[in-house]
N, C-alpha and C positions, 0 to 999 in steps of 0.2 A: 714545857717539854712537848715533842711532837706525841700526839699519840701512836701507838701501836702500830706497824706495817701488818699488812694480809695479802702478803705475797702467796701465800698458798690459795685464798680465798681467788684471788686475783688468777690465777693460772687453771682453775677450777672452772668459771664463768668462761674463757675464753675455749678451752677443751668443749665443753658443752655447747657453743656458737658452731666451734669447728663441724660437731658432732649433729647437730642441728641442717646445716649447710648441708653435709656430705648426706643425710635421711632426705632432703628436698631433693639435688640432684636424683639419687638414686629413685624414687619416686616418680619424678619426669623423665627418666630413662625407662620405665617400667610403660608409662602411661603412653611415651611414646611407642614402643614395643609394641603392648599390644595394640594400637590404630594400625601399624603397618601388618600384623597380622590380620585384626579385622578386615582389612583393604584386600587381603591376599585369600578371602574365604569367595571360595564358590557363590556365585547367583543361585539362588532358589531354583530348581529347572520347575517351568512353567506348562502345563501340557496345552497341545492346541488342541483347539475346536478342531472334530473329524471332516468336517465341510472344509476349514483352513489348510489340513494335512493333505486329503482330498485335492485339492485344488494346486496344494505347492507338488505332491507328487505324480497326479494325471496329468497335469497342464502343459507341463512342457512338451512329455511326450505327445498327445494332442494334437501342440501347435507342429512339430516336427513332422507328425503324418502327416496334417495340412497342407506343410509347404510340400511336402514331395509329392501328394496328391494334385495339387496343384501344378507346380512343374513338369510333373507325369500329362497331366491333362492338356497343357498347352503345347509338349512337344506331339501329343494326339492330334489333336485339331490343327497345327501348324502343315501336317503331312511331312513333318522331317525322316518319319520312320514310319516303314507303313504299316497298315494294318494286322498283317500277318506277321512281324516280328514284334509288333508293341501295339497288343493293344488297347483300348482305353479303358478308366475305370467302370467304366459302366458297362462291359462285357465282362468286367471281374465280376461285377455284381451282380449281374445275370447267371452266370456260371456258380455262385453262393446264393443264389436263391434257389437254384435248380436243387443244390445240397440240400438246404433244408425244407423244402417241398418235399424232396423225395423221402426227406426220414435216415439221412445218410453221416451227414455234417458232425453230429455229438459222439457219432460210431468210428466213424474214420477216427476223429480228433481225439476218442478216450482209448483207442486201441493204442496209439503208437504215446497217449501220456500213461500209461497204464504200466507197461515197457518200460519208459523210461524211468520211470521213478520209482520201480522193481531194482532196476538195473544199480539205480545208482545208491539205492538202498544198501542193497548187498555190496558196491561198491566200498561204501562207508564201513561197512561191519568187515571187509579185510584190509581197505587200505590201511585206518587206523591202527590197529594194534600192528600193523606191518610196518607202518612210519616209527613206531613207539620204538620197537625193536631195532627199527635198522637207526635210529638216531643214536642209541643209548649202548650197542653192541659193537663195539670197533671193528672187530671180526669181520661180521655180518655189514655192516657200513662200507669197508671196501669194499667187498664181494659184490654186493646187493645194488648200491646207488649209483654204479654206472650205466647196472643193467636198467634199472630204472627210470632212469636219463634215457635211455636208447629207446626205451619203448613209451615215454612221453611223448620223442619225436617223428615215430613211427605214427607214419598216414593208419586211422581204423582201417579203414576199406582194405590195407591190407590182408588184415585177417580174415576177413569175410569168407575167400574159396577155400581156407584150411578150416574155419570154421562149419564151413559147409561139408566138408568131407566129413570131419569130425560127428556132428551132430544131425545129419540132413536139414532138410526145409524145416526147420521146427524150433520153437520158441527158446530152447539149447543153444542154438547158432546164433539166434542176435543177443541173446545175455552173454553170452561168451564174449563178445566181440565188443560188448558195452564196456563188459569188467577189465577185459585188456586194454580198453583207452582209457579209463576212469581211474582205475587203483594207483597207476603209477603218478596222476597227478593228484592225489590224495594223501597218498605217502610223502611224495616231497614235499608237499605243502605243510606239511606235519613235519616231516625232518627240520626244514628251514624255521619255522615257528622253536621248535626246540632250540636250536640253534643259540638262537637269538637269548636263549632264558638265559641269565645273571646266573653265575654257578653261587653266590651267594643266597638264594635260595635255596638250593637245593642243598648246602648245608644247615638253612637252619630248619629245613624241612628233616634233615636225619637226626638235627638235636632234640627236637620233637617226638622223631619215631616215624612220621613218615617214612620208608621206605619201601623199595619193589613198587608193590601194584600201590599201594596206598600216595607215595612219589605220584606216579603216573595220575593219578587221580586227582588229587589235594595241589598238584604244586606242576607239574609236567604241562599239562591239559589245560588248566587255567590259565598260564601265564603263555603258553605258547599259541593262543587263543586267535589274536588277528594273524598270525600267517597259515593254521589250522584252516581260519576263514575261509580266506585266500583260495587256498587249497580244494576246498570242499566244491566252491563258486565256480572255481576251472574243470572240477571232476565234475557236474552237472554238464557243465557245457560241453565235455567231450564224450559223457556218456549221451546227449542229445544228438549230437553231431553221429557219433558213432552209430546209434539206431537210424538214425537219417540211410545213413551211406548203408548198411544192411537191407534194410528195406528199400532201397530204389534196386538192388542185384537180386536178394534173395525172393521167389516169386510161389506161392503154393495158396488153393485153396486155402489150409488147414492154417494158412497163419491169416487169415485177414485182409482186410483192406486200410492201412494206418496212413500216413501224411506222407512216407515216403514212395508205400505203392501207389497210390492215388497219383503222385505226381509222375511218377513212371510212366502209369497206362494214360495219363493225359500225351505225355511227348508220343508217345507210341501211336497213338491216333491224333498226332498233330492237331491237338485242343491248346490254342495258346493262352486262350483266358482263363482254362484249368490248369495251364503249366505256371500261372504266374498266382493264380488263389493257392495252389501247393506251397509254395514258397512262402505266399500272404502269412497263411496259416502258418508254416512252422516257423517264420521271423513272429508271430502273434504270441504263441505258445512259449519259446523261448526268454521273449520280454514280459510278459505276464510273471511268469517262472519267476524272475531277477525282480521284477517289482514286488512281489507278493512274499516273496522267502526270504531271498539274498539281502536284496537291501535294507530290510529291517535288522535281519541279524547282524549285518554291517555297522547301525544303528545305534545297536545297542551294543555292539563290542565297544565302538569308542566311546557309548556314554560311559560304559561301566568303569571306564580308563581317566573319562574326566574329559575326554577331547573333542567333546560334542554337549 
């Protein structure tokens, strides 16, 4: 007789192959997993030598002076434009030596950055909490963000004779006239960055407890961070420009000699290689500015984001 079937023994071994099979798949499912995450991890960020940073960040500008100095130089010596409306570098450098032989050059040049960076200081400490508000207050949002806009597009130099009336000749009248071109694009730049934030944070910022000022702080500010930037970059540049256009109209012993008198009393005595080192200097001072502050913070807002 046959012996004994072990159909159950038999259905047992193959469940277990099955079971065996399906632990392999899922396993090379896993192991492939994570290689694709592995693959999708950040590069190590590497810092460069400050000679290399050095070199990637001065260089260009550098070479850009170069070439203008040069093209500058050969429409000189071509005589396409003549002396008394263009002239050559080495009457600018003569007219900068004269500066600092005299003891003149770091006075003019710290008077009108001294200014501006008062100016755009206190720029900051109202634009901000005035962006904060008009972004997050609907009310205040209609009312406020037109007028805002309108005085974005508003030339400074306008304010300058109300400002003058207002405060006389005196360091009142160009900070006035800074914070009137600077706050509105401080604010917006802050509105628009807001704008932008994921309302999904801000509620898991109130599951939290974040709320009010701690919002504004923790979750507002941080994330609305590159258009903040933004913001901050163009309030520099119009509170610069702003003190520029002040100081070439407003004129008093008691305020000084900054980059924009300087260049005033040059055109006034028809000094052309002082009226073109006026310019030198505050296109100098402005790229310094953006090299030194702006662009790092730029920098590091996309590293912090991942995007650099």
């Amino acid at each position: 007789m046959p012996g004994p079937s072990a159909p159950d023994g038999g259905r047992t071994t193959a469940s277990e192959a099955r079971s065996t099979a399906d632990a392999g798949r899922t396993d090379s499912d896993l192991a492939r997993l994570e290689a694709g995450l592995d693959s999708l991890e950040a590069k190590p960020v590497v810092r460069d030598p400050a000679w290399r940073f050095l070199r990637r960040t001065l260089a260009p500008p550098l070479l850009g002076v170069l070439l203008v100095l040069t093209v500058w130089q050969t429409l000189h010596a071509s005589g396409v434009v003549s002396e008394e409306r263009l002239p050559g570098p080495g009457a600018i450098a003569d007219s900068f030596r004269t500066l600092w032989l005299r003891g003149t050059l770091f006075e003019i040049i710290w008077t009108s950055l001294e200014r501006g960076l008062l100016g755009f200081l206190a720029s900051v400490a109202i634009g901000t909490p005035l962006g904060l508000i008009v972004a997050r207050v609907p009310l205040v949002r209609a009312a406020v963000r037109p007028v805002l806009s309108g005085l974005q597009s508003l030339p400074s130099v306008a304010w300058v004779p109300a400002a003058v009336i207002w405060f006389g000749l005196t360091d009142g009248a160009m900070y006035t006239v800074i914070l009137l071109g600077a706050v509105p694009s401080i604010a917006i730049g802050l509105v628009s960055g807001i704008d932008q934030v994921p309302p999904l944070y801000l509620r898991a910022g109130r599951t939290i407890g974040a709320t009010g000022l701690r919002s504004a702080r923790y979750i507002l500010l941080p994330a609305a961070l590159p258009g903040y930037t933004a913001g901050l970059k163009q309030g520099w540049a119009f509170s610069w420009r702003s003190l520029m256009a002040t100081e070439l109209i407003a004129s008093s012993p008691e305020l000084g000699i900054g980059l924009g008198r300087y260049l005033e009393n040059s055109r006034e005595s028809i000094d052309m290689p002082g009226v073109f080192l006026g310019i030198l200097l505050i296109l100098a001072v402005g790229i310094l500015i953006d090299l030194l502050v702006f662009s790092p913070l730029e920098r590091w807002v996309l590293r912090a984001r991942g995007l650099a």
